[in-house]
N, C-alpha and C positions, 0 to 999 in steps of 0.2 A: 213855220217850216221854212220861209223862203230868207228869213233873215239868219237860223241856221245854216242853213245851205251858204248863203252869203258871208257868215262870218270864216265857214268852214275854208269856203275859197280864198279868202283873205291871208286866214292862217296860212294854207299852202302858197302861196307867193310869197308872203314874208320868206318862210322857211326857204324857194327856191330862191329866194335873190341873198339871202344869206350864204346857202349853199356855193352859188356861181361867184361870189365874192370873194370866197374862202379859198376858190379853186383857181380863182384871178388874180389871187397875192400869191397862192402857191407855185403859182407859174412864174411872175412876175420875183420873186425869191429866187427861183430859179435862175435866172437869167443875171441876177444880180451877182449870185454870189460867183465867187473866182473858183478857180480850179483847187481843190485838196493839195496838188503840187506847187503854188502857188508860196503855202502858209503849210509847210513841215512842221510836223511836232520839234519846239525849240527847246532844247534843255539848258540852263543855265547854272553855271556850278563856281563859287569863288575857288581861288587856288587855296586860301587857306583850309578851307573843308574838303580839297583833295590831299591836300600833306596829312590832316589830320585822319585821312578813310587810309591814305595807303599805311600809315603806322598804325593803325588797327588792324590791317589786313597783312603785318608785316612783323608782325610779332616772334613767331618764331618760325621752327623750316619749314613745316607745313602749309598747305594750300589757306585761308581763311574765306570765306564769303559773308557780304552785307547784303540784303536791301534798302534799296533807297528809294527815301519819296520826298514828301514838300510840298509845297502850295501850287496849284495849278487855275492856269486864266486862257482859257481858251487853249490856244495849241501852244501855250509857253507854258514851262515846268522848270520849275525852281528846285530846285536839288538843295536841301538841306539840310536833312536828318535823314538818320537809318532807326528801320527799325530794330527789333532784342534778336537778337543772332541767332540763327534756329540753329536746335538740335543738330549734331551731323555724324552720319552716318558712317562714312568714309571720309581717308583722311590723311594725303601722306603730302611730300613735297611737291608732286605731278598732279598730285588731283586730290577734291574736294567735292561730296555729294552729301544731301540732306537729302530726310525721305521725306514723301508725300504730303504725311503727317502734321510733321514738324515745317514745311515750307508752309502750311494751311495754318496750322497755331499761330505764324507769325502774321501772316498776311489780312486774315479775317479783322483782324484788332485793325488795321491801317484803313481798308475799305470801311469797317463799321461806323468810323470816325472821316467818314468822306472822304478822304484822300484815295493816290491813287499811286501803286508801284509804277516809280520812274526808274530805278536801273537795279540790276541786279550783277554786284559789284563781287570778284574776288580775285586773289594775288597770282600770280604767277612766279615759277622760278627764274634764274637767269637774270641779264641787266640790259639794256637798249631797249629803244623804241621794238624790234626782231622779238624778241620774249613776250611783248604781249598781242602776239598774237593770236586770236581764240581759235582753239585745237577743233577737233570735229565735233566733241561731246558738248563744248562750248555752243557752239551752233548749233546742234541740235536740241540744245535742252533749248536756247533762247527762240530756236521756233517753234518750238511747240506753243511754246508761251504765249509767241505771238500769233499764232493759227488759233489758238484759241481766244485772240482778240485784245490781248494787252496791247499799249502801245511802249512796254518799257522797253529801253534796249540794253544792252551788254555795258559792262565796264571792267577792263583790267588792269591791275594796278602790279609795277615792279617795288626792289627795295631801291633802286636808284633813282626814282623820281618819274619814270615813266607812266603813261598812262594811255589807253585804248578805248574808245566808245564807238560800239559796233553795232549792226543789228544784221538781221537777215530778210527782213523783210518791211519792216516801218523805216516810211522817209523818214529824215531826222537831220537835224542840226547842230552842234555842240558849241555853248559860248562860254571861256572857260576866262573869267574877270579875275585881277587881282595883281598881283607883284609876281617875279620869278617864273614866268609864262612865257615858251618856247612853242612855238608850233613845228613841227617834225612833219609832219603831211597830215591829209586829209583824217582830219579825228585822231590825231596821234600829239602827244604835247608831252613834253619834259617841263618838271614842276620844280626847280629848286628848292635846295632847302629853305626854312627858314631867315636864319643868319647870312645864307651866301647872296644875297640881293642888294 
């Protein structure tokens, strides 16, 4: 009985000095790591694979939308593929909507294969940096997105080489690498053509 009792007591200290250890790095984690604002979600996107999104998205007069994802490491997001173009609903030169359905057809395949939507891109009419900037619907659709916990943000693309990455509520960063690369202001960049660099 009393070596029971003894081992019983054993086990329980084990267990609490486990416990107080676990709660001693958890603390001690704490204190290490830096602020969230610190280390913003980074997005990184070649200029070639924005020449090639806005002439997908520039096809004809109408609106176009992508999503985009890519490889992610920590709070850095590689932008490099879109996924298959969902369904769309509506559809004129001012605007561009998919229903519910069709944005969930596209996106399930991207998560199921562990990735994760990094931006959800489409054209705008107009030319200048001034054109892309995201309307009200714009913004509201991207926060919804992000209230419900995505960290992607916005992307607008013109037919003269402009381009916007926005969000509403995720910090964020945009590092746009490559040839033909203008920065215009803050997340706003003019992309030359190809040949003109």
């Amino acid at each position: 009985m009393k070596e029971q009792l003894v081992k019983c007591l054993i086990k329980l200290l084990f267990q609490e000095a486990r416990r107080l250890k676990r709660k001693r790095m958890e603390r001690l984690k704490k204190r290490m790591m830096p602020p969230a604002d610190l280390f913003p979600q980074t997005f990184i996107i070649e200029s070639f694979f924005v020449r090639e999104l806005g002439a997908a998205l520039t096809t004809g007069a109408n609106e176009e939308m992508h999503f985009l994802t890519g490889p992610k490491i920590g709070p850095i997001r590689i932008v490099s593929r879109w996924a298959q173009p969902p369904s769309l609903d509506r559809q004129s030169p001012v605007f561009v909507r998919a229903s519910a359905k069709s944005v969930a057809a596209v996106l399930i395949p991207i998560i199921e294969q562990g990735a994760e939507l990094h931006m959800c891109a489409h054209s705008h009419p107009g030319s200048g940096a001034g054109a892309t900037t995201p309307s009200g619907t714009d913004l509201q659709c991207l926060g919804k997105l992000q209230k419900a916990g995505s960290q992607a943000i916005g992307c607008i693309v013109t037919r003269d080489g402009c381009v916007r990455f926005f969000s509403v509520s995720t910090n964020f960063c945009v590092m746009v690498l490559g040839t033909g690369v203008t920065e215009i202001s803050k997340n706003v960049y003019r992309i030359a053509p190809q040949n003109s660099h």
